[in-house]
N, C-alpha and C positions, 0 to 999 in steps of 0.2 A: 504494500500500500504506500504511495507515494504522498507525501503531505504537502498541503500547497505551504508557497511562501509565508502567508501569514499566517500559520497554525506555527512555524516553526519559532519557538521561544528567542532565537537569535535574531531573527530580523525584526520582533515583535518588542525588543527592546527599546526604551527610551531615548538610549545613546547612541546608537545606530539612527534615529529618525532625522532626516533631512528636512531643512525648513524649506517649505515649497514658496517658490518666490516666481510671482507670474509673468517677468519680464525675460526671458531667453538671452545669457551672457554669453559669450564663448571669450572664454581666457585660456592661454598658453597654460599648456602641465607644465610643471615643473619636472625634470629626472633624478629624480633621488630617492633614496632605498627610503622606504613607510618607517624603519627600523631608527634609523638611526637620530636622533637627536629628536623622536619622540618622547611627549611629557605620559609618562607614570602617575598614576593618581589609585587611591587605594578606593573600593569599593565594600564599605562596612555595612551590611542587608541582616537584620534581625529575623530569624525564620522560626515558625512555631513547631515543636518536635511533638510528635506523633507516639503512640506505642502499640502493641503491637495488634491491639484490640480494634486502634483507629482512633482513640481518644486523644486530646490533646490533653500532654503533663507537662508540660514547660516551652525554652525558647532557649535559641543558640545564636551565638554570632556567626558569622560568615564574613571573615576580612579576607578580600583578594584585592591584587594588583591588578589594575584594567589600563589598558591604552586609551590615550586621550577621544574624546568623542571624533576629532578630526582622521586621525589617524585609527582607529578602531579595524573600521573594514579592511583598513590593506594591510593590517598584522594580520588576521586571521583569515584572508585570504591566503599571504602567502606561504601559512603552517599548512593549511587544510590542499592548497595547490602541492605544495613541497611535500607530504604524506601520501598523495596520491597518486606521484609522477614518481616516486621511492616505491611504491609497491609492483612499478613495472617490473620484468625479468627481464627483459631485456634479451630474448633466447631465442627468436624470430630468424630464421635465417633460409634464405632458397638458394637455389645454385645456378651460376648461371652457363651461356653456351659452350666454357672451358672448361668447368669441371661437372658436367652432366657424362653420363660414360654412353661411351660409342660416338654415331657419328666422323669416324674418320675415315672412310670412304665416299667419294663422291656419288651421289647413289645413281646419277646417269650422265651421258656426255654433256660437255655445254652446249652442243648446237645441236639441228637438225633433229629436235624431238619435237616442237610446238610447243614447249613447255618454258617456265623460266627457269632459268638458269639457275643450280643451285648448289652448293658446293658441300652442303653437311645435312646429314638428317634432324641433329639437334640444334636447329634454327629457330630463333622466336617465335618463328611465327607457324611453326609447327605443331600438335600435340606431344607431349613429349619433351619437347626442345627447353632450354636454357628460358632464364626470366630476365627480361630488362629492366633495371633497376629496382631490382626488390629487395627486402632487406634484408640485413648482414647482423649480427649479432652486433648490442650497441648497451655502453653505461649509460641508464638514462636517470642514474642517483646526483639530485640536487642538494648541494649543504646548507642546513641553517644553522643560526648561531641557537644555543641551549638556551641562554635565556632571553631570546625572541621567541622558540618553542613555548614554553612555559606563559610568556607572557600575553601570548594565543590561546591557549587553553584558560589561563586566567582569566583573560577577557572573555571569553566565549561562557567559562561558568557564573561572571558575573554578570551577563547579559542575560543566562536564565534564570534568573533571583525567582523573579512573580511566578512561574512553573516551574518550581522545585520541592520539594517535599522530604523532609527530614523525619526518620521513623528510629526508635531506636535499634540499639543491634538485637536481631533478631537467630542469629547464627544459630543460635544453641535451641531453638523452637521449633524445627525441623527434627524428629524423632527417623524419620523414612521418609524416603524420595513418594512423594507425592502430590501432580500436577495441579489436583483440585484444591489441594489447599492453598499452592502458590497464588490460583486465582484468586481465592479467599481473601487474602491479604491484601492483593491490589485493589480487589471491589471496597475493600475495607478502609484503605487509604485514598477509596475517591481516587483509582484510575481506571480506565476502561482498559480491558486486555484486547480488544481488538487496534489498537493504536499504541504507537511507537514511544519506549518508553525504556531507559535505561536505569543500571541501579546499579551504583558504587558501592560496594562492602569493601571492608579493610582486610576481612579475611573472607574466603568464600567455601564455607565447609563441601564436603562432598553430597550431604542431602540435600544441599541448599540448589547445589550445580543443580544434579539429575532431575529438581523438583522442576527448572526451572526451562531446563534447555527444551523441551518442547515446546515454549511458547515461541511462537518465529517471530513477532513483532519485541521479543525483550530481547533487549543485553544486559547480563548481568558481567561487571569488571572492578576490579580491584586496583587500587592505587599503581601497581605495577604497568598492565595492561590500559589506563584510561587513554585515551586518543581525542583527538580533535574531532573526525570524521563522527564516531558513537555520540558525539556530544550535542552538535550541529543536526544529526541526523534521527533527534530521538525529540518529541513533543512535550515530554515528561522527565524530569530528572529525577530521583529518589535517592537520598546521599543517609546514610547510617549515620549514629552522631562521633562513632568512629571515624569514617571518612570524611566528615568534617574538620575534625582535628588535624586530620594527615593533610586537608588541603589549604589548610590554613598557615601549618608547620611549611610547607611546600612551596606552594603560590603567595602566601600573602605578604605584609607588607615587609616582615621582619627577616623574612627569609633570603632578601637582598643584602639588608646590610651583614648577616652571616656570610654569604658567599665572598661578599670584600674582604671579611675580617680574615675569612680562609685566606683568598689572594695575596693578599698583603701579607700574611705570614712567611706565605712560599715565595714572595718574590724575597721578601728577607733573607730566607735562608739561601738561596740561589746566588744571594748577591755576598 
């Protein structure tokens, strides 16, 4: 099931909205990377936590790091572009009229048949024959920096604050892999199982998997596996109050200035 554009909690964001302005400008782009000398702003969203009943027992913060409203789109375009140009293989390869085997015989004189003139059987334009221009095995792996990555998915989870849904850890409430209960839970958390709907745990036990992997419209993923693509591509968020913490530790605002305090160490000792 394909979800149109405004059902998807990313474009449906506030920060993403363009101010529609009725006069038609055209002004020169500017070429410079969306990344670089982008302003960082933190995204602090109070979200009500759930249990596993469906009741509401309390409230969580949620601090991430988002891209400025300007720059927003073309951070997360370029993770979710550069994710999905990385999943190529890149293994595509055909062969073409010098290394197809056979064909080295002429297969009749040049003249005096009525026919055209033809020097090999594995000619293009043959069945059989060699490909023109076809592809060749090719690296189609694009780099980004780590924390542009990061700073993409932060932005994309703090885009879906309003359709997100905080339940607590439930891990240990799966006794046996059992589909109709996973239902349970969702009809119980106000989602529908027919529509696309991801859910972050911190850990994801093994009855939790098998309850869950027959539903085709869910992903269930853990901090390890969370991607941009699952994130963008799901209507519904569900984050455990686990996985909250880990994205908070991870993504939010504090988690930069760590990474300097690391830098700065190793350049020290380097030096």
């Amino acid at each position: 099931m394909a979800a149109s554009a405004s059902s998807i909690s990313f474009f449906a964001s506030s920060i993403f909205r363009s101010t529609q302005n009725p006069k038609r400008q055209f002004t020169v782009p500017q070429c410079r990377p969306a990344f670089r000398g982008a302003i960082v702003r933190s995204e602090l969203t109070t979200l009500p936590v759930l249990s596993f009943e469906g009741t509401e027992v309390g409230s969580t913060l949620l601090n991430l790091k988002s891209a400025a409203s300007d720059t927003a789109r073309s951070v997360v375009h370029r993770g979710i572009t550069t994710d999905l140009t990385n999943r190529r293989r890149g293994t595509a390869s055909t062969l073409t009229r010098g290394e197809v085997r056979g064909g080295g015989k002429k297969p009749y004189q040049q003249k005096k048949t009525g026919h055209a003139r033809r020097g090999s059987q594995r000619t293009p334009l043959r069945p059989g024959g060699g490909v023109v221009f076809g592809p060749k095995p090719k690296d189609w792996s694009i780099k980004i920096n780590k924390k542009e990555k990061r700073l993409a998915i932060s932005t994309a989870i703090a885009s879906a604050a309003e359709n997100t849904v905080v339940v607590e850890d439930f891990e240990d409430k799966f006794d046996k892999p059992k589909t109709k209960d996973f239902i349970a839970l969702m009809k119980r958390l106000g989602l529908d199982p027919a529509k696309k709907s991801m859910f972050l745990l911190k850990e994801a036990p093994e009855n939790v998997v098998l309850s869950s992997r027959n539903l085709k419209t869910l992903k269930l993923l853990t901090p390890r596996t969370l991607n941009l693509f699952d994130i963008l591509d799901s209507e519904k968020l569900v984050l455990t109050k686990g996985a909250v913490e880990v994205l908070n530790e991870r993504y939010g605002a504090e988690a930069e200035d760590e990474e300097e305090d690391v830098d700065a160490g190793e350049e020290e000792e380097n030096s």
